[in-house]
C-alpha positions in Angstrom: 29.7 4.7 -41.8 32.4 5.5 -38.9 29.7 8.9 -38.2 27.0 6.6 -37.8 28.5 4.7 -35.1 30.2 7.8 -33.5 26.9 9.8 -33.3 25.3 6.8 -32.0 28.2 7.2 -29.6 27.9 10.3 -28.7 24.1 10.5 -28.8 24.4 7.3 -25.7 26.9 9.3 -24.0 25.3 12.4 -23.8 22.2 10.7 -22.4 23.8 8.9 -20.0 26.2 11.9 -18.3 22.2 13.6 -18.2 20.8 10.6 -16.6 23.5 10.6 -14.4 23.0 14.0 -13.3 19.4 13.9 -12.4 20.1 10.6 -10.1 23.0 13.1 -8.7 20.3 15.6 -7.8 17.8 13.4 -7.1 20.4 11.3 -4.2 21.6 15.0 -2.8 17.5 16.3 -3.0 17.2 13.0 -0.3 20.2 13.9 1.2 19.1 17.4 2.2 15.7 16.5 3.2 16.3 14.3 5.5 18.9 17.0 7.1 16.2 19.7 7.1 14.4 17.5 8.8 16.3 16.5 11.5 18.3 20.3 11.8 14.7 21.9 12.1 11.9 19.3 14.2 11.8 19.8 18.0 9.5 16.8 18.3 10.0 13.1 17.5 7.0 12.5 15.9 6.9 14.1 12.6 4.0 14.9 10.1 5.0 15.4 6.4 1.9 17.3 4.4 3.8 16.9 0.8 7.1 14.8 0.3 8.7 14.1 -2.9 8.0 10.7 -4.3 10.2 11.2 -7.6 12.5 13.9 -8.9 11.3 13.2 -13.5 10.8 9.5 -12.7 13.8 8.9 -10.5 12.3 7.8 -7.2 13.5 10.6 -3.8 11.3 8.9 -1.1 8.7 6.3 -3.0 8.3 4.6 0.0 11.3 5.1 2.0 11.7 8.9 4.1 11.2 6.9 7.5 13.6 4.4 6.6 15.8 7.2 5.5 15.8 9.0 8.9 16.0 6.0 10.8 19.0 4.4 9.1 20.9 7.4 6.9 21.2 10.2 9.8 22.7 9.9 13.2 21.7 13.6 14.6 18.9 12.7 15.8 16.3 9.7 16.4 12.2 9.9 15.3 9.5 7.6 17.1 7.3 8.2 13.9 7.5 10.0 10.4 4.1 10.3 8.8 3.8 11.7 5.0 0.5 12.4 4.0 0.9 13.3 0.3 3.6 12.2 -2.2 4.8 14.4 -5.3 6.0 14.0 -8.3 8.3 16.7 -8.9 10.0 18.1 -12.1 12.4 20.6 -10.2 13.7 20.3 -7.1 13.1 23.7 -6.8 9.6 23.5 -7.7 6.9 26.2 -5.1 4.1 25.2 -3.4 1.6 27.5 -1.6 0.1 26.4 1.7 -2.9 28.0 3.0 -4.1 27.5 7.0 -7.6 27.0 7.8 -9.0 26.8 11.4 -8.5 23.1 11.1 -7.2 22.2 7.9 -4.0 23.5 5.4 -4.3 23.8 1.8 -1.3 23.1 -0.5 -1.4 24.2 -4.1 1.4 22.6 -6.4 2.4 26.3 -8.3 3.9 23.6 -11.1 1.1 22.5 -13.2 3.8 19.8 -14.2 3.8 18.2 -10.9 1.3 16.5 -9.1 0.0 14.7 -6.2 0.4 10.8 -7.0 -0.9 9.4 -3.9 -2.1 10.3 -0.7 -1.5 8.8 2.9 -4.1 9.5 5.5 -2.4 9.7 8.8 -3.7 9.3 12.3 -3.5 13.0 13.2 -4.2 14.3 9.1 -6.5 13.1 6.5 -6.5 14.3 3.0 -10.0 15.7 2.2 -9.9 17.2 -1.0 -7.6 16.2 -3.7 -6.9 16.9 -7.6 -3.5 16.4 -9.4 -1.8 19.4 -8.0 -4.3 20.7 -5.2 -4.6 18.9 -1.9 -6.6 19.7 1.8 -5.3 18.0 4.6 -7.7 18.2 8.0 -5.3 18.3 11.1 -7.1 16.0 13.9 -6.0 16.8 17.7 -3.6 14.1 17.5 -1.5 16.4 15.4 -0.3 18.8 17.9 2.2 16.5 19.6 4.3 16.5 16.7 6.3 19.0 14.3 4.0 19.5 10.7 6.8 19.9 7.7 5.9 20.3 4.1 8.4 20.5 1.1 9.2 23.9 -0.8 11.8 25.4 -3.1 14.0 21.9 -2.3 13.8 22.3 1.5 11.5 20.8 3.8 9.8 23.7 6.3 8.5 23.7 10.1 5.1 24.9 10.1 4.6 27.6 13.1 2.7 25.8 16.2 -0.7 26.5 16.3 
């Protein structure tokens, strides 16, 4: 009897200290987005192709990467922050591979685990083609007033200028 209720024990407090760590890495993935952001635009109007929504079900930016910016980092203000698609992750470390076009970019999830959950049409970007972890974004003129990011390997990265 006293092993049942001290491997229930343990059982709850093993899941909690993992829980607890992938809330941990899920805050600091939020954390350090929202610095590559701000660290590497040179515009105030940004364009996100592919920004976490959830790190295994715990939420990174569901809704809230704008909000993040505007009330969470002082180094430097953003008229507008645009995300196009939001993905479900299942490492932060997880690759993607984006492709130009002559007016479009492609982004393949290399994670066949995560996926695009919804997409955002912009302005300057619409999503044209989209499957779980395969999306085409057309860039419309608008787009090139503002800095084009997309998330990789935990970072968030500057596309070149056209």
């Amino acid at each position: 009897m006293a092993c049942d209720s001290d491997c229930v024990l343990g059982f709850y407090s093993v899941r909690l200290y993992q829980t607890n760590r992938l809330w941990s890495e899920a805050a600091e993935l939020s954390r350090s987005i929202a610095n590559d952001l701000a660290d590497s635009s040179t515009r105030d109007h940004l364009l996100v192709l592919n920004a976490p929504d959830n790190l295994r079900g715990v939420p990174v930016f569901h809704n809230g990467l704008p909000e993040a910016l505007e009330y969470f980092q002082i180094r430097k203000r953003f008229k507008e922050v645009r995300i196009v698609g939001f993905q479900d992750l299942q490492s932060a470390a997880d690759e993607v591979a984006v492709s130009r076009g002559s007016d479009s970019f492609s982004i393949q999830l290399s994670n066949n685990n995560d996926s695009f959950t919804r997409i955002e049409p912009s302005d300057c970007l619409e999503g044209m083609t989209q499957t779980g972890t395969f999306l085409v974004v057309h860039i419309k003129p608008c787009a090139a007033g503002a800095d084009l990011f997309f998330f990789d390997k935990g970072r968030m990265t500057r596309l070149p200028d056209r």
